[in-house]
Biotite code that builds the C-alpha atoms (Angstrom):
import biotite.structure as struc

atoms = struc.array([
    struc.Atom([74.184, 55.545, 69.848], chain_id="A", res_id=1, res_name="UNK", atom_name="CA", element="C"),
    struc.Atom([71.244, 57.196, 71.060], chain_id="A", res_id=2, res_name="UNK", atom_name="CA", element="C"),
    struc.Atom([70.342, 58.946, 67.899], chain_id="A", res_id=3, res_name="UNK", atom_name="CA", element="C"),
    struc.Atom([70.186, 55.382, 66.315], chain_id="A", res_id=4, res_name="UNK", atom_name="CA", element="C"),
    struc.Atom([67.627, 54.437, 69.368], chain_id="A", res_id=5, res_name="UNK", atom_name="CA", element="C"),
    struc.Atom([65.775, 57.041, 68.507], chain_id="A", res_id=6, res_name="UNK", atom_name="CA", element="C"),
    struc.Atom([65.456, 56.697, 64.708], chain_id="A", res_id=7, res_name="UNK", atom_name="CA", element="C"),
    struc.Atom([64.658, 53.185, 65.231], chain_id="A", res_id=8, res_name="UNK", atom_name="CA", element="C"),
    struc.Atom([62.155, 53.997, 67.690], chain_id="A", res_id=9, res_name="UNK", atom_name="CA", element="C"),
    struc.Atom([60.813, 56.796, 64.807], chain_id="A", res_id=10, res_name="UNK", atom_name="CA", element="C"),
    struc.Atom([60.613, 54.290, 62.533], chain_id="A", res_id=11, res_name="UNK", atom_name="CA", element="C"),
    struc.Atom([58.884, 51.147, 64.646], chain_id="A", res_id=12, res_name="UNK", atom_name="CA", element="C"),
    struc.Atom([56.248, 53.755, 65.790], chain_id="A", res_id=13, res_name="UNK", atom_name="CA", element="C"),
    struc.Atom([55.865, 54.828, 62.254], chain_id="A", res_id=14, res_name="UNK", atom_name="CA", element="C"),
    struc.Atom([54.921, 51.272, 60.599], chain_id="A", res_id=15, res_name="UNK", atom_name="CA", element="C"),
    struc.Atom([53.202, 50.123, 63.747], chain_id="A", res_id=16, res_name="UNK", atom_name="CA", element="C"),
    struc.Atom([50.505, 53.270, 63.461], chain_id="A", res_id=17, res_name="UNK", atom_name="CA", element="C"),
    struc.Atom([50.331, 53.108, 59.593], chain_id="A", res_id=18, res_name="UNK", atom_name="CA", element="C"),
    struc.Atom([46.792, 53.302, 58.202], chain_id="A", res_id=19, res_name="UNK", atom_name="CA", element="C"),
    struc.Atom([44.985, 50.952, 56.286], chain_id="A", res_id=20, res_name="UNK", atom_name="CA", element="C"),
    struc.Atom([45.748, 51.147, 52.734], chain_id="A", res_id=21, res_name="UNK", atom_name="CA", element="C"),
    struc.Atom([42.480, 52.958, 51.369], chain_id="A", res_id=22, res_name="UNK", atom_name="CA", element="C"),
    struc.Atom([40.857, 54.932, 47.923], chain_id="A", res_id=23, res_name="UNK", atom_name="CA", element="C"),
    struc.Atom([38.750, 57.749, 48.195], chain_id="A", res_id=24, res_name="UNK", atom_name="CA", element="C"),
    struc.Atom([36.731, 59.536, 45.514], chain_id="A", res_id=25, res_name="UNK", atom_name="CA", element="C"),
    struc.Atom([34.669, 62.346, 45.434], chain_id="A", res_id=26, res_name="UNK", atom_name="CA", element="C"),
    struc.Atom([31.420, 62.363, 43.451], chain_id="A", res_id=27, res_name="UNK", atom_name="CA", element="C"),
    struc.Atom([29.049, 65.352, 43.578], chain_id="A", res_id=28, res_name="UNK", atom_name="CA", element="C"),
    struc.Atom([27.931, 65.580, 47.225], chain_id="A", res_id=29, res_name="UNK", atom_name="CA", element="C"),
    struc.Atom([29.546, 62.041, 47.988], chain_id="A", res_id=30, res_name="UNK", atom_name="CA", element="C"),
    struc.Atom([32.696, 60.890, 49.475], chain_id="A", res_id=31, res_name="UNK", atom_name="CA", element="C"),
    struc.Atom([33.202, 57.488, 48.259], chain_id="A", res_id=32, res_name="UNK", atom_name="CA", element="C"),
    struc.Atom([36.104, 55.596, 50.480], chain_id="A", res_id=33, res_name="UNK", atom_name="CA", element="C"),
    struc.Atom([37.283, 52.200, 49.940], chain_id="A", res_id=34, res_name="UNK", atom_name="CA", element="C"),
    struc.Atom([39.397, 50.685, 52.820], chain_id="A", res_id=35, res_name="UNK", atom_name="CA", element="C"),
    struc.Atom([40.942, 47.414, 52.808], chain_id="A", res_id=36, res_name="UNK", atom_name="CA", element="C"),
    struc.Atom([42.163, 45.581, 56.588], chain_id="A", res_id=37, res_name="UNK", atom_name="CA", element="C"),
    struc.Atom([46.229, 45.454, 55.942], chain_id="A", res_id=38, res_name="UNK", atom_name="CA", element="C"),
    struc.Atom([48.436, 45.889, 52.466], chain_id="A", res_id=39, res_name="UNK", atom_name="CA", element="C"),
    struc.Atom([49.722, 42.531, 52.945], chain_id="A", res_id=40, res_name="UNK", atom_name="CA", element="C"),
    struc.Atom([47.906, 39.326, 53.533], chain_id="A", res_id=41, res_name="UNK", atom_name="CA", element="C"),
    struc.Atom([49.110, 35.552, 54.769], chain_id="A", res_id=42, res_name="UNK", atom_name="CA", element="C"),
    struc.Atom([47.949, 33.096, 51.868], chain_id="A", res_id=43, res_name="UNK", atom_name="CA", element="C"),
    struc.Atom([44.520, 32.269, 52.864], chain_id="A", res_id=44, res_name="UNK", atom_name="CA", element="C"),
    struc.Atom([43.881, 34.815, 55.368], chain_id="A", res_id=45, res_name="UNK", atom_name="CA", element="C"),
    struc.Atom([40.697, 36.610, 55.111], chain_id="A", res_id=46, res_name="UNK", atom_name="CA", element="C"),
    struc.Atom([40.702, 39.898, 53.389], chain_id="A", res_id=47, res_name="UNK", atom_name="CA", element="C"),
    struc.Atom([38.226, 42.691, 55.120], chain_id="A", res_id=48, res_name="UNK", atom_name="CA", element="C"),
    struc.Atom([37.190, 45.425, 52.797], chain_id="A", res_id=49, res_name="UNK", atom_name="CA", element="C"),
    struc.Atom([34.896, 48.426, 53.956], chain_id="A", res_id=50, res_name="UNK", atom_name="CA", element="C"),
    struc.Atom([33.395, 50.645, 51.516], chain_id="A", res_id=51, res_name="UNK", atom_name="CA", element="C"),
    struc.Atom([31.685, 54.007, 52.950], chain_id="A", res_id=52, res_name="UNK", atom_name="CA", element="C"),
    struc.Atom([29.375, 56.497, 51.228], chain_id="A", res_id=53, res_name="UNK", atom_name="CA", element="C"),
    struc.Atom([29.289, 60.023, 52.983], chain_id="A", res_id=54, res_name="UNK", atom_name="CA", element="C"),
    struc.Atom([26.634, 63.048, 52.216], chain_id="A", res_id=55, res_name="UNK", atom_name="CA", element="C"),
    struc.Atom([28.798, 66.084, 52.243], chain_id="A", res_id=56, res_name="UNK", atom_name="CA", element="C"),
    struc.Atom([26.036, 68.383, 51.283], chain_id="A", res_id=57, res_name="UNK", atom_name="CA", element="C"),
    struc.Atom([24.130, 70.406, 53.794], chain_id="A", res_id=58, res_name="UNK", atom_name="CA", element="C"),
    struc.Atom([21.131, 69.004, 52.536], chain_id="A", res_id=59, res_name="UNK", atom_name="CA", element="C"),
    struc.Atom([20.077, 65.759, 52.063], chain_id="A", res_id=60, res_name="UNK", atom_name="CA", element="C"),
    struc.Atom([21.469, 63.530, 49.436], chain_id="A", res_id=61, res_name="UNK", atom_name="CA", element="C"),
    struc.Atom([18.475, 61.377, 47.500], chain_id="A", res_id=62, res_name="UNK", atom_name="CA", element="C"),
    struc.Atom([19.889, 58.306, 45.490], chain_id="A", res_id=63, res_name="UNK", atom_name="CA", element="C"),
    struc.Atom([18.640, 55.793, 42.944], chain_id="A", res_id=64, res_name="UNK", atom_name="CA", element="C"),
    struc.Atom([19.490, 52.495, 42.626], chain_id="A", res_id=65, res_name="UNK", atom_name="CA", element="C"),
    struc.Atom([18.441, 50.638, 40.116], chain_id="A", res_id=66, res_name="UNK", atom_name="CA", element="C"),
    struc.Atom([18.660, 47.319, 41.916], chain_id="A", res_id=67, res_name="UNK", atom_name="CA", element="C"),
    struc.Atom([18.507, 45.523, 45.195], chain_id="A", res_id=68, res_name="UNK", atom_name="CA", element="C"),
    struc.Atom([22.657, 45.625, 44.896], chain_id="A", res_id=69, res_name="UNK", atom_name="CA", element="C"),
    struc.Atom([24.025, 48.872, 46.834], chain_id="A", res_id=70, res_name="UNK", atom_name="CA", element="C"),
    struc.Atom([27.698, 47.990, 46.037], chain_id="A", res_id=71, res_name="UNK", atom_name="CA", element="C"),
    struc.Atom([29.987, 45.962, 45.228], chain_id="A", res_id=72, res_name="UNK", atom_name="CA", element="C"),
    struc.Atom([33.712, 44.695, 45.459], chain_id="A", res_id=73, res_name="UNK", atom_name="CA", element="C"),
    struc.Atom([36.494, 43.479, 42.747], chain_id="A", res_id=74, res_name="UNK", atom_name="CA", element="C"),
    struc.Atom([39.559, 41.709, 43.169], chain_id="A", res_id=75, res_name="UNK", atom_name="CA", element="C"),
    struc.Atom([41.951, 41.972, 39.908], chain_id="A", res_id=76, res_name="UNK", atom_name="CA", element="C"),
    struc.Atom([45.246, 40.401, 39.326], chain_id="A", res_id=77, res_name="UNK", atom_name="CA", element="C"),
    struc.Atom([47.112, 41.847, 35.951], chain_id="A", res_id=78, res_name="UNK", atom_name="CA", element="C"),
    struc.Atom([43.744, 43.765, 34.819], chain_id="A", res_id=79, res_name="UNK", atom_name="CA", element="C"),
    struc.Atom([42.409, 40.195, 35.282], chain_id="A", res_id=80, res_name="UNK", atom_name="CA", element="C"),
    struc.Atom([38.910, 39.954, 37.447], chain_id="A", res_id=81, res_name="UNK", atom_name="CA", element="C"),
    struc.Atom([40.058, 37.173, 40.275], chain_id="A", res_id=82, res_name="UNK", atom_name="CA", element="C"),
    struc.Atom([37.102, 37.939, 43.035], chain_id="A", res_id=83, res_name="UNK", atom_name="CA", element="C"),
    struc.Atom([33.772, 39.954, 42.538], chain_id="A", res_id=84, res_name="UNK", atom_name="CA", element="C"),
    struc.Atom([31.672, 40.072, 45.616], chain_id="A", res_id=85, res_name="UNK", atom_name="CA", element="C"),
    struc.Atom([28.253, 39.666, 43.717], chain_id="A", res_id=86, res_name="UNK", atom_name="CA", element="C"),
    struc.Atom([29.404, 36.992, 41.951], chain_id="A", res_id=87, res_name="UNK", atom_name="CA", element="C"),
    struc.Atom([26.439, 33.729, 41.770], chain_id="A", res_id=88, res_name="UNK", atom_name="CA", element="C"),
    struc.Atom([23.968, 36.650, 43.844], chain_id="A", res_id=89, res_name="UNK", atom_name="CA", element="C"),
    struc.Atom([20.720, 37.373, 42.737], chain_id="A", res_id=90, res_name="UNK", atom_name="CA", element="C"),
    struc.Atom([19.573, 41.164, 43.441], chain_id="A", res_id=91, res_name="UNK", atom_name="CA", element="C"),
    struc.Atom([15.563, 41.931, 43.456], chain_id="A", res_id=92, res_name="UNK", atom_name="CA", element="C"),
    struc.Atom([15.412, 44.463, 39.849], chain_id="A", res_id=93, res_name="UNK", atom_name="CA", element="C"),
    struc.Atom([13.453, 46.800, 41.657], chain_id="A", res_id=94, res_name="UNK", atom_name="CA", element="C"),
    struc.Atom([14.278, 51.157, 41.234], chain_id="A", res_id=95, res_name="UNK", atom_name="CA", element="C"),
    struc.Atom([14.317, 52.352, 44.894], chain_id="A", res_id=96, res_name="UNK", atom_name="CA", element="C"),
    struc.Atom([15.077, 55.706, 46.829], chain_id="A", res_id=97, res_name="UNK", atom_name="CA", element="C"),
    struc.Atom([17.962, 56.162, 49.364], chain_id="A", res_id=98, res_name="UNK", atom_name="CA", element="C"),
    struc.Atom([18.400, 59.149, 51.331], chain_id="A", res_id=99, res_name="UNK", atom_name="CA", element="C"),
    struc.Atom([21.595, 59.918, 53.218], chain_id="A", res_id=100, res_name="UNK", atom_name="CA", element="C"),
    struc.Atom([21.029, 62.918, 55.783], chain_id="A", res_id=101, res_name="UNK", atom_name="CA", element="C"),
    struc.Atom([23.917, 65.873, 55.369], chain_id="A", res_id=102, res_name="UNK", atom_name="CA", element="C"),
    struc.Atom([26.641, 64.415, 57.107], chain_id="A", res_id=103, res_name="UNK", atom_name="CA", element="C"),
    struc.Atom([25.588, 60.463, 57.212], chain_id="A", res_id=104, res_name="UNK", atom_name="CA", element="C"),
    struc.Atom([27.646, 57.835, 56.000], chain_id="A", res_id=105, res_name="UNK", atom_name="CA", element="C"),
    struc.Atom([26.783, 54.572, 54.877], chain_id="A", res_id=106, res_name="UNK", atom_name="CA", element="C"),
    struc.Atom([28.811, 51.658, 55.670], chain_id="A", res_id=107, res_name="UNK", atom_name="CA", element="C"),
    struc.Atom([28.822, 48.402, 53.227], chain_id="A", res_id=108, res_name="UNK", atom_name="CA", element="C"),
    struc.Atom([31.585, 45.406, 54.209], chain_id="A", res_id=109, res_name="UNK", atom_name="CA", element="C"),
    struc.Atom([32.823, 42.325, 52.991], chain_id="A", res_id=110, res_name="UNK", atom_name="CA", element="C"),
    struc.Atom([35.632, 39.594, 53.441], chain_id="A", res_id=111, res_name="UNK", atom_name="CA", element="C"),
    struc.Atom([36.847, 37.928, 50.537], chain_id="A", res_id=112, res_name="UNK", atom_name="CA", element="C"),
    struc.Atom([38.493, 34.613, 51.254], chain_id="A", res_id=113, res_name="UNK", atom_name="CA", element="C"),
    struc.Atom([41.208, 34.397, 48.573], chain_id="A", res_id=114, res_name="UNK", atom_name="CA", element="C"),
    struc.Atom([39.221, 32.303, 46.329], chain_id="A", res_id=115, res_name="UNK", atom_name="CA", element="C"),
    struc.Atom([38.592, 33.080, 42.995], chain_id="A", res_id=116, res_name="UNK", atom_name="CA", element="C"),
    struc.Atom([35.236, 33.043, 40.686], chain_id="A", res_id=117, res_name="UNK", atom_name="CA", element="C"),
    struc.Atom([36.192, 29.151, 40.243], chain_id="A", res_id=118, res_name="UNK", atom_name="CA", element="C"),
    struc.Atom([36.848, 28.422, 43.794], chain_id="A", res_id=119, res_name="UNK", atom_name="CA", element="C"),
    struc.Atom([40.251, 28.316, 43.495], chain_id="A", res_id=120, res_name="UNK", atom_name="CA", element="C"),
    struc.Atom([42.521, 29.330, 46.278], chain_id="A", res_id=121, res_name="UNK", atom_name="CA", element="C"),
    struc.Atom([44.698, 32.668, 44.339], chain_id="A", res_id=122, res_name="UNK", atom_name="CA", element="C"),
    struc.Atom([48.310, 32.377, 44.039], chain_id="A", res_id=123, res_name="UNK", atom_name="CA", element="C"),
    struc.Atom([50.716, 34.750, 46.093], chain_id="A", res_id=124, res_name="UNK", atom_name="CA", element="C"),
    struc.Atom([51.229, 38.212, 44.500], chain_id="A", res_id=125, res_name="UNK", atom_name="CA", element="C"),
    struc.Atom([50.042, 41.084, 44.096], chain_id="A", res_id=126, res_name="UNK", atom_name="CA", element="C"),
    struc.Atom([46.118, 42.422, 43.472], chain_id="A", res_id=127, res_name="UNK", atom_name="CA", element="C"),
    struc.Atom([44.304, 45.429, 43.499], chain_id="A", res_id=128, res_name="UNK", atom_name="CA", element="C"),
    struc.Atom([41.439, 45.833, 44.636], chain_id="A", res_id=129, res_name="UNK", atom_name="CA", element="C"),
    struc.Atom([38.303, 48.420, 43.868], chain_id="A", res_id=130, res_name="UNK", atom_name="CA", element="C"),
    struc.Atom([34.669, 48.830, 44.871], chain_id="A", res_id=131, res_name="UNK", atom_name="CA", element="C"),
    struc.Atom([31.505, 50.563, 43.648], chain_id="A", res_id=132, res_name="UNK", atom_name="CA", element="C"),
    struc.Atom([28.811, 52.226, 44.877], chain_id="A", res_id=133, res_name="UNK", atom_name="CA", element="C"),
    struc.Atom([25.773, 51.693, 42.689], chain_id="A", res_id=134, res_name="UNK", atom_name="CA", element="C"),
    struc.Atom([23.540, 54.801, 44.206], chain_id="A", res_id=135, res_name="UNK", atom_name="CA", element="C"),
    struc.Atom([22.750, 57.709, 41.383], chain_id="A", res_id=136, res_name="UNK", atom_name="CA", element="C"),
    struc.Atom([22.528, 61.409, 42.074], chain_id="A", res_id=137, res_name="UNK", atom_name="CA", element="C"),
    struc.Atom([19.991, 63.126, 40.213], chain_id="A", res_id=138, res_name="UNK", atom_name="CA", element="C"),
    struc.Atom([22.532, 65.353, 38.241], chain_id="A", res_id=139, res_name="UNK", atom_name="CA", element="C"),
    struc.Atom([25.367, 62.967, 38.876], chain_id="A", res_id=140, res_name="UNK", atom_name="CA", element="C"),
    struc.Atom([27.117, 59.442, 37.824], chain_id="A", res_id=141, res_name="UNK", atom_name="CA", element="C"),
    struc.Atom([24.864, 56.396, 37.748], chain_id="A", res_id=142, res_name="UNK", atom_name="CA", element="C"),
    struc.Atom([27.641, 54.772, 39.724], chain_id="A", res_id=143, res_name="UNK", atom_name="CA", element="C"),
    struc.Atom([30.848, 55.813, 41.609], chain_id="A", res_id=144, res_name="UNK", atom_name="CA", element="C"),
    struc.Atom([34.292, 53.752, 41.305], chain_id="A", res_id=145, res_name="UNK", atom_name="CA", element="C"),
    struc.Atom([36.971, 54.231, 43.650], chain_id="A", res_id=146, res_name="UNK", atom_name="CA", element="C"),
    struc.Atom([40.333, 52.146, 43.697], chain_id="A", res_id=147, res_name="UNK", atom_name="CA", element="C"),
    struc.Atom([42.139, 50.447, 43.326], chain_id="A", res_id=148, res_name="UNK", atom_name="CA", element="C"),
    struc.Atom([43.672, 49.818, 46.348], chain_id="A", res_id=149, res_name="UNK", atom_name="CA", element="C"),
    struc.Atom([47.378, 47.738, 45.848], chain_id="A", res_id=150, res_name="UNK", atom_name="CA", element="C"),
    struc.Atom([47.396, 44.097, 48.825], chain_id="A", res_id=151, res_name="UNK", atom_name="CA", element="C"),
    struc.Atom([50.258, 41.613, 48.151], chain_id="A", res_id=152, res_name="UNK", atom_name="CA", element="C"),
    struc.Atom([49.153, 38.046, 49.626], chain_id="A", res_id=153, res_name="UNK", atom_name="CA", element="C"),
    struc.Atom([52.438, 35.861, 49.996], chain_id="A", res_id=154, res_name="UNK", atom_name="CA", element="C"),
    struc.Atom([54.255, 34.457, 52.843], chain_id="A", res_id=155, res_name="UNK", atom_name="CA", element="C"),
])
């Protein structure tokens, strides 16, 4: 009897302290990590996604964007784009500098309401979703993809 306690103890503290389901990709001198609130989601309940950008270099890390637009999220359902976060945003085309000291991180955000590119409330299911971070190294990727990260929204 008390061994059963305890597993189910064990297993309530397990689930209760689970992490965020998250991506992370390495890039160069960057840690790219993609974190999304909860792995399942109440229809219509807001989804937070974080999307952080670390230096790991001793030195610091000088980027090029091409754009206004640092980053950007994606919502897909069956390979099929449901949400993008820039969608009907207008960016300034200008090429600017970043630099991220050794060690900083960079922090971007966003909450997608379950809507898709129409308007549309999404039906219950599953989705992945991804982010990118649109900063260049000088000897590296133009732009670093990490994800996708696997939510179910249903009741």
């Amino acid at each position: 009897m008390y061994g059963l306690i305890a597993a189910c103890l064990l297993l309530l503290a397990l689930v209760g302290g689970a992490a965020p389901p998250r991506a992370e990709r390495t890039a160069g001198d960057l840690r790219v990590e993609l974190t999304i609130g909860s792995a399942a989601y109440a229809p219509g309940a807001t989804v937070q996604v974080t999307l952080r950008v670390t230096n790991l270099a001793a030195l610091p890390a000088v980027l090029t964007a091409s754009s206004a637009q640092e980053y950007d999220f994606f919502a897909r359902q069956r390979s099929a784009l449901i949400w993008q976060w820039s969608h009907d945003r207008a960016f300034a085309q200008v090429v600017r500098e970043m630099t991220l000291a050794p060690g900083q991180t960079r922090t971007y955000t966003a909450s997608w309401d379950q809507r898709d590119l129409q308007g549309r409330r999404v039906e219950a299911g599953a989705y992945e979703v991804s982010a990118v971070f649109l900063g260049a190294q000088r000897q590296g990727p133009a732009s670093v993809e990490v994800g996708p990260v696997r939510i179910t929204i249903g009741p």
